[in-house]
N, C-alpha and C positions, 0 to 999 in steps of 0.2 A: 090804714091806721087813723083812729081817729084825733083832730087838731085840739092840742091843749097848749094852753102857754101858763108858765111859771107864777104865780101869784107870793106866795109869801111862806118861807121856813118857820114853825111855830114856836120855834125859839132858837137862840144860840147852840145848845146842846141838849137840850131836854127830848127832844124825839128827833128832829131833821128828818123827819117824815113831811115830803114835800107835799102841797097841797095843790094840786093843777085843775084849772078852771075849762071844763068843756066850753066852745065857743055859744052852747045854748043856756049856759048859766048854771046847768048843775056841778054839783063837786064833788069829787072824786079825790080817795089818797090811796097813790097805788105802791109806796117805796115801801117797804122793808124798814122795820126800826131799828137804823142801825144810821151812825156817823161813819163818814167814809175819811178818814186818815189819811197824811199822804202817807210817803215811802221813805226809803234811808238818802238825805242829800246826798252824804259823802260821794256817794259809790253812783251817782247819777251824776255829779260833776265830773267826779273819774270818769264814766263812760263818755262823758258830754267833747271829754277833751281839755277842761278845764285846767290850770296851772294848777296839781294836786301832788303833792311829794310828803315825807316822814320828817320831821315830826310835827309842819302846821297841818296835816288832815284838810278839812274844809276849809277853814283860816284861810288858807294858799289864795282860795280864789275871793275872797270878800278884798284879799289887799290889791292882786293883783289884777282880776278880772272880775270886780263885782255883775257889771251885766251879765254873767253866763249862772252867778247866783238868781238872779230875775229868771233868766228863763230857766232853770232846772224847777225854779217853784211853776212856772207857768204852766210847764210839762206836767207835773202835777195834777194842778186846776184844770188843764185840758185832760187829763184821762180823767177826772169825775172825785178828784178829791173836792172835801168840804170844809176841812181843816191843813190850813200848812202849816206847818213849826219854824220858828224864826232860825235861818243856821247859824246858832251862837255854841253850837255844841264844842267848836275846838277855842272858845275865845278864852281861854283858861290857860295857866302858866304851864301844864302841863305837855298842852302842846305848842304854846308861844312861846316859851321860856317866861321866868321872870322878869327880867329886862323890859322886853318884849310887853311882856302885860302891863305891867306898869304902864308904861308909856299911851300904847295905845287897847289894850281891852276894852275899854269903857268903850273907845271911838270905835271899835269893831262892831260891838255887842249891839250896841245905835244902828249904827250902818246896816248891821244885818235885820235888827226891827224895824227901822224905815223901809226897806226892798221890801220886806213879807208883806208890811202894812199898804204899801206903794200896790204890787202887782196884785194884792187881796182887792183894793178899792178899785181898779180899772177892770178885774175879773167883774167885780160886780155889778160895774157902768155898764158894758159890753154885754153880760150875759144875764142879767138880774136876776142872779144866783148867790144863797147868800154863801159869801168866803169868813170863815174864823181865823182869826191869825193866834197860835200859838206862842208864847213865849217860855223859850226854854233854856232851863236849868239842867247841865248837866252833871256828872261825876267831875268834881274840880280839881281833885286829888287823883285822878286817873281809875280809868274804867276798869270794874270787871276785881276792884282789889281792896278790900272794905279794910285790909291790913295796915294798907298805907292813909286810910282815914284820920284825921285829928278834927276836930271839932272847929277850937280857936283860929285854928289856920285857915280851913273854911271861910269861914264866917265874912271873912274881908272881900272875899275874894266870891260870894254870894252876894255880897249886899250891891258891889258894881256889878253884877248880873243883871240882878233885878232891876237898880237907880237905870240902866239904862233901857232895859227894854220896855219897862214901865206903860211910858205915856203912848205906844206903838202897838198892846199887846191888847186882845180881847179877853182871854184866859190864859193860865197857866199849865204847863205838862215840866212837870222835873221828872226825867227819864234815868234810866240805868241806875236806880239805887240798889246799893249792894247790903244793905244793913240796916237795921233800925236806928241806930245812932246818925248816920248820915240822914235816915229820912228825919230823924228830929231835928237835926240840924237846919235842913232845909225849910221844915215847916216854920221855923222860928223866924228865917230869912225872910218870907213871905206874908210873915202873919198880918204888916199891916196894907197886907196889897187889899181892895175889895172885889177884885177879880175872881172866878173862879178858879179853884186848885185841882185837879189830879197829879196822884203821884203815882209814874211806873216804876216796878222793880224786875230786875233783872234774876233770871232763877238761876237756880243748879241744871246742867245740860241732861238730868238724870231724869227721864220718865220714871216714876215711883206716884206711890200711892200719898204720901205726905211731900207734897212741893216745901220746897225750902229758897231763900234768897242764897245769894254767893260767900254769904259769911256765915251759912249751914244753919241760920234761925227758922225757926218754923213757921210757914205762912200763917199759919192760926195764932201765932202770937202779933205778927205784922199786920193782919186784918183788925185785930182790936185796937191798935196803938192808931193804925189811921182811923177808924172809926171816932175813937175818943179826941180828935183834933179836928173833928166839923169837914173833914176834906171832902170834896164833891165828887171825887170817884178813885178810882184804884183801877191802875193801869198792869201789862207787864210788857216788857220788849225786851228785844237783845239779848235773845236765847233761841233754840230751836224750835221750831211750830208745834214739839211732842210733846213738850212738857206744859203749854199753855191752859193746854183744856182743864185738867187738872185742878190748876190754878185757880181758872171761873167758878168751877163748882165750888170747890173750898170757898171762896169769896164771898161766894155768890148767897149758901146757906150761911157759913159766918156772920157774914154782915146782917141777916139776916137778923138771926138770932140775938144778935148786939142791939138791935132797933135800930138799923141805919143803911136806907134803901141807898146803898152807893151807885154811883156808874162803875159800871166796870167794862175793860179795852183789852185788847192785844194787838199788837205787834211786836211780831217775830222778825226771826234774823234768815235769809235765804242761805246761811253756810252751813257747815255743821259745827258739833260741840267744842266752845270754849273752855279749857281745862283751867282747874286750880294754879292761881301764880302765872296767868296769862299774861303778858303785857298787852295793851292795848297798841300800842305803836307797831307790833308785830304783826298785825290781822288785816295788813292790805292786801293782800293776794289771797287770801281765800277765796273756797270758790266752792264746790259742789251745791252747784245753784239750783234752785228750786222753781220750778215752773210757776208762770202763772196759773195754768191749769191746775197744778197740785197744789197750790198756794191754796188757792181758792176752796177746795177741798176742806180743807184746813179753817177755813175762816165761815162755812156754813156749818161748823159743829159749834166752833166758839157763838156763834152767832146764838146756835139753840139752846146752848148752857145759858146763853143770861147776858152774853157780852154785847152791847151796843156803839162801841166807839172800836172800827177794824181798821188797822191800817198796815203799815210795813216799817221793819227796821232795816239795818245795812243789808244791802243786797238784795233790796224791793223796788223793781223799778217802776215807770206809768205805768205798764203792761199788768204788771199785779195789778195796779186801783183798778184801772180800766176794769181789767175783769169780777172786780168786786162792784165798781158802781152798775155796773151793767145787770150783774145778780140781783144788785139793792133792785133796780126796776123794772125786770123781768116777772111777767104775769107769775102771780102766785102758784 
């Protein structure tokens, strides 16, 4: 094989097409245009052994065992992620209680963008590889249920999201949106960050010809509403691998046709379908888990529809990236 060493990412998220310097000066790009994502914390600290129980989800371990959050990002960045997301996903009342949030949210939300930003900057000391740190927004009013959405009640509890991951985060990813109303919500929360935005949303578990969000709206009406608010890409996650392809195309010519070259991502969920009036609290033991091998599968169709930002949701562990980064730079 011949010797190349890492020179420079040619930007944050614009290609992450690396660019490797043969040791006789010419240059060569041999990756795949594609961001490699990590995978779902939760269920990686679950696996890890971490303190994880119902109802703090990932919470558990930033109060009780922050290091084993460090290394589940680690594990990560050593299988060939590019991007990690901060785990601020459970720092909401929904899995803190109220109480709970009040008190310490904010200190969590921090805690957990300092570790991302922390194990991002020493990945990149070590490896001079570049790491993005994620800062994420999740469902605050609980996942997967755009019924139990209110705006106002939101908002408070968005704005300590963001106040704290802030000055830690290099872009944004608000993940699991169930609705348009939640996504404007969110977009409003953000509006005076100058960071970049993607927003993922989470579909209906229904392979069908018109993909829709979990509050039965239609991707083609959710592809223009993000469009019209300048966001820098449009994600989907936390749904089954079948319904995502779907999704890109839709997006993909949509946006299109709107004037607005978006990014567009997936990550999927390795369990199977989440039904109408799920609770989120109830989806810790699932399982009919999904191979890295078949993952993968899965992630060089999204690839060829248009998707450039691949990673994993709950129930993706390094083994998935692994074998996504390894595809990313595998002779053509």
């Amino acid at each position: 094989m011949k010797n190349f060493h890492y020179l420079v990412a040619l930007s944050e998220l614009d290609s992450f097409m690396v660019i490797r310097v043969m040791r006789t000066g010419g240059i060569e790009v041999m990756s795949k245009h594609v961001a490699v994502l990590d995978g779902g914390m939760g269920r990686e600290l679950k696996r890890m052994g971490a303190p994880f129980s119902q109802p703090l989800w990932s919470a558990q371990a930033l109060i009780e065992s922050p290091s084993l959050v460090r290394q589940a990002h680690q594990n990560f960045i050593d299988a060939g992620a590019e991007i990690i997301t901060v785990n601020s996903y459970a720092c909401v009342p929904f899995h803190l209680g109220q109480e709970l949030f009040e008190r310490q949210g904010a200190v969590l939300a921090q805690l957990a963008a300092k570790i991302a930003n922390s194990v991002a900057k020493c990945a990149i000391s070590n490896s001079q590889r570049p790491i993005t740190v994620a800062g994420a927004i999740p469902p605050v009013l609980g996942s997967y249920r755009p019924d139990l959405f209110e705006p106002k009640q939101a908002m408070g509890i968005l704005d300590t999201l963001v106040a704290a991951q802030e000055p830690h985060v290099d872009m944004w990813i608000a993940e699991t949106i169930s609705s348009i109303e939640e996504f404007s919500t969110i977009q409003q929360a953000l509006k005076n960050s100058t960071k970049k935005k993607y927003y993922s949303f989470t579909l209906q578990d229904v392979p069908n010809e018109q993909a829709s969000l979990r509050s039965g709206e239609l991707l083609a009406d959710t592809v223009k509403q993000v469009c019209d608010t300048g966001a820098d890409g449009m994600l989907f996650n936390c749904s089954i691998p079948e319904v995502m392809a779907e999704a890109i195309k839709q997006t993909k010519a949509l946006s299109k046709a709107f004037g607005k070259e978006l990014e567009i991502g997936a990550y999927a969920n390795s369990f199977g379908p989440i039904q109408a009036g799920h609770k989120a609290n109830n989806s810790l033991n699932q399982t009919n888990a999904v191979s890295a091998e078949e993952y993968l599968e899965f992630v060089k169709q999204w690839h060829q529809l248009g998707a450039t930002i691949i990673g994993g949701c709950c129930g993706i562990h390094p083994e998935h990236i692994q074998a996504i980064s390894h595809w990313k730079y595998a002779e053509h």
